[in-house]
C-alpha positions in Angstrom: 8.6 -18.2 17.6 8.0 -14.8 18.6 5.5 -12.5 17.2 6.1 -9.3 18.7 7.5 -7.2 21.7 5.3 -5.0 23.6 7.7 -3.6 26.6 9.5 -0.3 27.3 11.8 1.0 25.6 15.2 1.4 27.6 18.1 1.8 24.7 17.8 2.9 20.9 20.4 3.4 18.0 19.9 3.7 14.7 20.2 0.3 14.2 19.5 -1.5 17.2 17.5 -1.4 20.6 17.0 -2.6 23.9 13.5 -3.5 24.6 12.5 -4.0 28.4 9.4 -7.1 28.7 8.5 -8.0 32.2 12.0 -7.4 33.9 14.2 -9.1 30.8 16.0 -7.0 27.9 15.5 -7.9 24.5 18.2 -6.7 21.8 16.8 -6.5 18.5 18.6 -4.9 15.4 16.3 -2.7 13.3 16.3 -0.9 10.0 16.6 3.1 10.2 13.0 2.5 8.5 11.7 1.4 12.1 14.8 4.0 13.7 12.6 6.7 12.2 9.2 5.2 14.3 10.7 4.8 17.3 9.4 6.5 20.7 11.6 8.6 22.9 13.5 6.4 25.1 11.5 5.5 28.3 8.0 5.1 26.4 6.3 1.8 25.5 7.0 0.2 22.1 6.0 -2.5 20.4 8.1 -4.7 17.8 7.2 -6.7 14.9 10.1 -9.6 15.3 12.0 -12.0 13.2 14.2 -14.7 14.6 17.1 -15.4 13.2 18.5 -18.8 13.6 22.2 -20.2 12.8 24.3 -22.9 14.3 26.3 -20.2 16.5 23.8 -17.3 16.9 19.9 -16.2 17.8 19.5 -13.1 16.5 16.4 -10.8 17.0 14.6 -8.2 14.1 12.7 -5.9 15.0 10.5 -3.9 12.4 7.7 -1.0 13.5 4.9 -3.3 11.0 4.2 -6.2 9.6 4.8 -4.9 6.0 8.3 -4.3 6.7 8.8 -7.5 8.2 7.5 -9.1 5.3 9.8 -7.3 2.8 12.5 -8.3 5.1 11.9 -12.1 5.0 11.6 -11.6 1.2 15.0 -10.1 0.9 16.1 -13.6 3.0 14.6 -15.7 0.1 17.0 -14.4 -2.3 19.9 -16.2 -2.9 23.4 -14.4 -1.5 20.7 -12.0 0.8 21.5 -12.8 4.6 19.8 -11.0 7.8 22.7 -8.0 7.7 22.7 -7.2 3.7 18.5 -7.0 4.3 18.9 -4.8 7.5 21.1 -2.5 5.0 18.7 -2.4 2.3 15.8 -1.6 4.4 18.1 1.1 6.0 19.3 2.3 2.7 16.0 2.4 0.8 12.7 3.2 2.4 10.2 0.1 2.1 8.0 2.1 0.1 11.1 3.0 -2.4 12.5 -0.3 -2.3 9.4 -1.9 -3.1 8.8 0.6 -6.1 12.3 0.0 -7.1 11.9 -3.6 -7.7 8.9 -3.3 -9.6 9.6 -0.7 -11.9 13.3 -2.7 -12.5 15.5 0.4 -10.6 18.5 -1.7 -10.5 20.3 1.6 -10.2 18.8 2.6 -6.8 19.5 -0.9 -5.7 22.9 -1.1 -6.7 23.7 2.4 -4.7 22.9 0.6 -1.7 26.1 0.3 0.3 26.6 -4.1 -0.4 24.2 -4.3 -3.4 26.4 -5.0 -6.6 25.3 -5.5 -10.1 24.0 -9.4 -9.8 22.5 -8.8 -6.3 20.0 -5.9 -7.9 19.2 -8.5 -10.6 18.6 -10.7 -8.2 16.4 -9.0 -6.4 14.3 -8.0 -9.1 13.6 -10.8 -10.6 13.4 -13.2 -7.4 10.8 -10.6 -5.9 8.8 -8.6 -8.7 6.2 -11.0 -8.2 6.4 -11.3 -4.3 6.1 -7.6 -3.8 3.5 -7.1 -6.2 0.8 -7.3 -3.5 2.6 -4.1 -1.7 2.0 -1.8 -4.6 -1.2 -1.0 -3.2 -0.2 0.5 -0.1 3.0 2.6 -1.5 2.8 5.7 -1.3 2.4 7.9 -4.6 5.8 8.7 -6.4 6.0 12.8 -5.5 5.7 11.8 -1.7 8.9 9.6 -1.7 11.3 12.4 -2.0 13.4 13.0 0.6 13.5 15.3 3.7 15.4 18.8 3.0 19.1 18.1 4.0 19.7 21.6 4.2 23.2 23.3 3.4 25.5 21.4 6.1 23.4 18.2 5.8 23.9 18.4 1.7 27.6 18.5 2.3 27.7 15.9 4.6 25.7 13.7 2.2 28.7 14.2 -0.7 31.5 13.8 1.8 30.0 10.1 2.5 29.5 9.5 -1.2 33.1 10.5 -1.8 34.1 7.7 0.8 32.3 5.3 -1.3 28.5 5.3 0.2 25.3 5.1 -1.7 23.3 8.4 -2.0 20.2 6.7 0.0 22.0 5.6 2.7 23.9 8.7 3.1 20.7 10.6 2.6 18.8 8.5 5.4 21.5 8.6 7.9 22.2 12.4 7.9 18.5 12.7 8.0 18.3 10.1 11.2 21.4 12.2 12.7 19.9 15.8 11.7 16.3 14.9 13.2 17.8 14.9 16.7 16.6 18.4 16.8 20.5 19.5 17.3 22.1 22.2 15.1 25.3 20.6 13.8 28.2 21.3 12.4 29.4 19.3 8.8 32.2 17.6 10.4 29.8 16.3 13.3 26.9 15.3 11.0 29.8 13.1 8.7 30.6 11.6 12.1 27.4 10.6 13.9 26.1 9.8 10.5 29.4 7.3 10.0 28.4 6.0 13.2 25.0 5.1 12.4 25.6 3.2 8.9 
């Protein structure tokens, strides 16, 4: 139903923004993927989108390509996957590294996503192996999915979330979304605004 958004951008948050088209704002929930992407607030944007239809609810995607969106409406064809266990996994693994995941059978970087238990990583590999195969062209090479330096106060923020139960890629990821504000923060504030953002 709709394709994409092309407006300004008036309100963002790691996981969901307010895009302005023609005097109308549209709330979309995103992946900290398409967080990462995003123009400073106030600049034009423009949203890949996936409806999300249920008896009760229309809820808006919005993903910075179409290869994300793709991956995205693949996670929905797996059985026990629904729109807010996909927005995770695309927050908690990068498209790139989830799609390598799945092929190369990485059930344990699945299953440290926060939501992803033992049956849904099986799931997911063997549902989309075959579905994802035609991404493997476009990853990037292995050595450049590392992560950003995390730095001393950023590493301990990352172990204080693990020790409350968090996956090491989404607590990677979200420090890193909270740390690339450009602010110098303390440990205690990073836990927090990164808290905020998963």
């Amino acid at each position: 139903m709709y394709e994409f958004l092309k407006g300004i951008l008036i309100k963002k948050q790691p996981m969901a923004v307010v895009v302005e088209v023609n005097g109308i704002g549209y709330g979309l929930r995103i992946s900290l993927s398409t967080y990462q992407h995003l123009p400073e607030e106030g600049n034009q944007v423009l949203l890949k989108t996936y409806l999300h239809v249920r008896e009760d609810v229309l809820q808006l995607y919005g993903f910075f390509d179409d290869g994300e969106r793709e991956i995205f409406a693949g996670l929905l064809s797996v059985s026990g996957v629904g729109p807010k266990l996909a927005q995770t996994i695309l927050s908690g693994l990068s498209p790139d590294r989830l799609v390598q995941a799945i092929q190369q059978n990485d059930e344990r970087a699945l299953q440290s996503i926060s939501g992803v238990g033992k049956k849904t990583a099986q799931r997911l590999v063997i549902e989309l192996k075959d579905k994802f195969k035609k991404f493997e062209k476009t990853l990037l090479p292995t050595g450049q999915l590392t992560h950003q330096p995390l730095g001393l106060n950023g590493e301990e923020a990352v172990m204080a979330l693990l020790s409350l139960g968090y996956g090491r890629p989404l607590a990677e990821r979200a420090v890193n979304t909270v740390a690339g504000s450009g602010n110098t923060l303390t440990v205690e504030d990073l836990i927090k605004q990164a808290l905020r953002v998963i």
